[in-house]
Phi, psi and omega in degrees: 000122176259143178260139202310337161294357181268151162323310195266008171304310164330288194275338152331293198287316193304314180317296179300322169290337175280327173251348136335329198269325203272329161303286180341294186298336186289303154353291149321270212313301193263357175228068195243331185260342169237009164297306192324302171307325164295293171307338184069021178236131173003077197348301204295316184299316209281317209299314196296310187296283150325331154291031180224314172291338203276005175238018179269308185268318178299324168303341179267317158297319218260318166295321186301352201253356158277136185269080041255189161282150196241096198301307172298336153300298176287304186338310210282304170323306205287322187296309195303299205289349168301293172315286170337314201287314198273328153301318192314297178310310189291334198262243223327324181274331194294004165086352178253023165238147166234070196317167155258167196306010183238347152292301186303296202313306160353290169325267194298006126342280167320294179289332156294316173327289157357289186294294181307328186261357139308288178280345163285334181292308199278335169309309203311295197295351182265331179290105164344290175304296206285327180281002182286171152333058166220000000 
């Protein structure tokens, strides 16, 4: 068990969010026309949505892996996944979709994942050790 003071609690979370993000989007991208039905959400939209993660998660990968992590690097990770969480939310209430209950579970599914790897990314990085040089 690593504990949220270790260094490697930082790159860890940052490593899982990068390859959650980079399935996902691969998921997206590429299952996007037969995702539609199931979901009730647009191909283009779900296809669009999934090209926007995949350089998202390489990028995510690509902070977690430098020595040290760059605190700034992450702020700019936790502001996206934020901004993700709140669109996510904001598309299921605005009325321009009409997902199915499975569509829905999905949405918001996606955005709790999400929301957590936002606040451990932001715990991590406020922890003195763990945001250090490793």
């Amino acid at each position: 068990m690593i504990s949220l003071d270790s260094p490697l609690f930082l790159r860890r979370v940052l490593l899982a969010d990068a390859a959650a993000s980079g399935a996902t989007g691969l998921l997206m991208s590429l299952g996007a026309q037969s995702l539609e039905p199931l979901l009730g959400l647009p191909a283009a939209l779900v296809q669009a949505a999934g090209l926007v993660l995949l350089p998202f998660a390489a990028l995510v990968a690509w902070v977690a892996t430098r020595r040290p992590i760059r605190h700034g690097g992450v702020w700019a990770i936790i502001v996206v996944n934020g901004i993700w969480v709140v669109d996510s939310i904001g598309l299921l209430l605005s009325g321009w979709v009409a997902p199915t209950a499975l569509g829905y579970a999905f949405v918001l599914a996606q955005a709790i994942v999400v929301a957590v790897f936002a606040e451990l990314e932001f715990t991590a990085v406020r922890r003195p050790r763990a945001a250090a040089a490793y």
